[in-house]
Every structure is written in structure tokens, then in C-alpha cells.
PLY file of the C-alpha trace (Angstrom):
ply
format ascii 1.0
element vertex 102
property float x
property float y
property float z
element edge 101
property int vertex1
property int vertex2
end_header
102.91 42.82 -22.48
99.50 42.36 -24.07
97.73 45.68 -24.85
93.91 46.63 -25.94
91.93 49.31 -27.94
89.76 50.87 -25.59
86.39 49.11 -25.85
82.69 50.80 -25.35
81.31 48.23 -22.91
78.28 50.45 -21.42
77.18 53.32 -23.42
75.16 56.24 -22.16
71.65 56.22 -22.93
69.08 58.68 -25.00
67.48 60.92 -21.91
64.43 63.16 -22.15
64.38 65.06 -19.23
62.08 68.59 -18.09
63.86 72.33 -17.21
65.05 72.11 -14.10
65.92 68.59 -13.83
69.29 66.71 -12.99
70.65 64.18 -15.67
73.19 61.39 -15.37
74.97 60.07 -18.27
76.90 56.50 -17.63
79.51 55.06 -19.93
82.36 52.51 -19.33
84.91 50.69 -21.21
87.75 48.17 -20.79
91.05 48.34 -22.14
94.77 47.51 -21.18
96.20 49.77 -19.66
92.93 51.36 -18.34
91.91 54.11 -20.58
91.15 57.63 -19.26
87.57 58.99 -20.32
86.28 61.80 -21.47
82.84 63.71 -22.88
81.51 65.95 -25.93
78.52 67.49 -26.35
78.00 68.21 -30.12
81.50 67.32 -30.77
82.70 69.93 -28.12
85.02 68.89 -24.74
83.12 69.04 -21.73
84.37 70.01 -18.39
83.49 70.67 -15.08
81.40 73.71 -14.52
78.99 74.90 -11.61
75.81 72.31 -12.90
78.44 69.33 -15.09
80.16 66.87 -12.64
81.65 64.40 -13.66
82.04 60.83 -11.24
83.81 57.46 -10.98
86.71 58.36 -13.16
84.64 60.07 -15.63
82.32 57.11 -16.31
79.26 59.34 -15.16
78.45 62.83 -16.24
76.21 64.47 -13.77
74.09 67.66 -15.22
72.12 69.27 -12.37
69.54 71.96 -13.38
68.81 71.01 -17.46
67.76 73.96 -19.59
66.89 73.79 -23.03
70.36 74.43 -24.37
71.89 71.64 -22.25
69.62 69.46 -24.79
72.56 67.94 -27.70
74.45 64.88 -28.43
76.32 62.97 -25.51
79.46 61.13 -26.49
82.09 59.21 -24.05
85.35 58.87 -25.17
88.28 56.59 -24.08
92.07 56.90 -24.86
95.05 54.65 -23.74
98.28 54.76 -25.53
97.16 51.69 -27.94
94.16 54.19 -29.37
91.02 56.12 -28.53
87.23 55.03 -29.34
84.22 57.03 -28.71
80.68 55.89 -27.80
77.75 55.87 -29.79
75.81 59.36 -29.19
73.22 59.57 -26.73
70.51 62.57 -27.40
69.68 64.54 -24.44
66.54 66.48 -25.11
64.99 69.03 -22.64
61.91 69.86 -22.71
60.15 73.02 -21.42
59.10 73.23 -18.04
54.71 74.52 -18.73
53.07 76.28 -15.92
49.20 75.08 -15.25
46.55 77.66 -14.36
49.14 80.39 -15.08
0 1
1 2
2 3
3 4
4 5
5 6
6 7
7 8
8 9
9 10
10 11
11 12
12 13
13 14
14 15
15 16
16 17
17 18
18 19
19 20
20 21
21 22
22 23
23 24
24 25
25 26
26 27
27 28
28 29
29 30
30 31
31 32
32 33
33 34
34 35
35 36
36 37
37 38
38 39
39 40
40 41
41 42
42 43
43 44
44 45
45 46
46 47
47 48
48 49
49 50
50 51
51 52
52 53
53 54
54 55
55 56
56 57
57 58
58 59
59 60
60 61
61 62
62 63
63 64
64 65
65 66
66 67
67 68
68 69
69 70
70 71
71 72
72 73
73 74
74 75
75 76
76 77
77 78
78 79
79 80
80 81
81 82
82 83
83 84
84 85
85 86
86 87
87 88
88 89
89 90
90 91
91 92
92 93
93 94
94 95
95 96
96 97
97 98
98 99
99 100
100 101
């Protein structure tokens, strides 16, 4: 049975987004058997919360609602039983939302 290393074939991109904004990460890789993917933000896990969704098997993260603390790097990571490799990081930086005239 031939076998493969997960392999980064799309890697999420840098984002710069405003407060109050929804982001979507995309990542996707091949490898046999199919690897399972996951996501870190700084190094942590991510997982499904009220604003992070996560779609297509994992291959897009979904933030709804950026805030400043959402801002960090953005890693995908795929594991099979062969091995694991992770994506190069993709910065996420939110700015602050200004109010004109206020």
C-alpha cells in the first residue's frame, strides 16, 4: 500500500481585517490516507467556540466578529498515521474599528 506525508498544498493567507469583521482562513493538503486537519493560533489548539467555525473538514476556519485579541499567528496542521506537517503561519492582524465625528 503506498502511503504519504501530509503535504501543505494551499496555505492560509496573511489577513488584515477591522473590529467587527468576519475572517476566513483556507488551508488544504494531500496525503494518503487523507490526513485530518487542525489549527493554532500562537501555537495554541483552536476549537469551536460561539465566533470560530471551522468548514469543509477543517480546511476553512471561519472567525465572525474579529477583536483585537483575535489578531496572532494562524497555522493549519495535518496528521495521518505516516506523519504530521504544519503550514507556514499566516498573521491575522485586527485593527481598531475609529469612530468619525465622534
Amino acid at each position: 500500500m503506498f502511503t504519504d506525508l501530509p503535504e501543505v498544498i494551499v496555505y492560509p493567507e496573511v489577513q488584515t481585517k477591522t473590529e467587527g469583521e468576519n475572517v476566513t482562513l483556507s488551508c488544504n493538503f494531500a496525503g494518503n490516507p487523507a490526513p485530518t486537519i487542525s489549527w493554532t493560533r500562537n501555537g495554541s489548539p483552536l476549537s469551536t467556540t460561539g465566533r470560530i467555525s471551522f468548514l469543509d473538514g477543517k480546511k476553512q476556519l471561519t472567525i465572525t466578529n474579529v477583536s483585537k485579541t483575535d489578531s496572532g499567528e494562524y497555522r493549519c496542521v495535518a496528521e495521518n498515521n505516516v506523519g504530521n506537517e504544519t503550514s507556514n503561519a499566516a498573521n491575522l492582524d485586527v485593527q481598531r474599528k475609529y469612530m468619525c465625528g465622534v
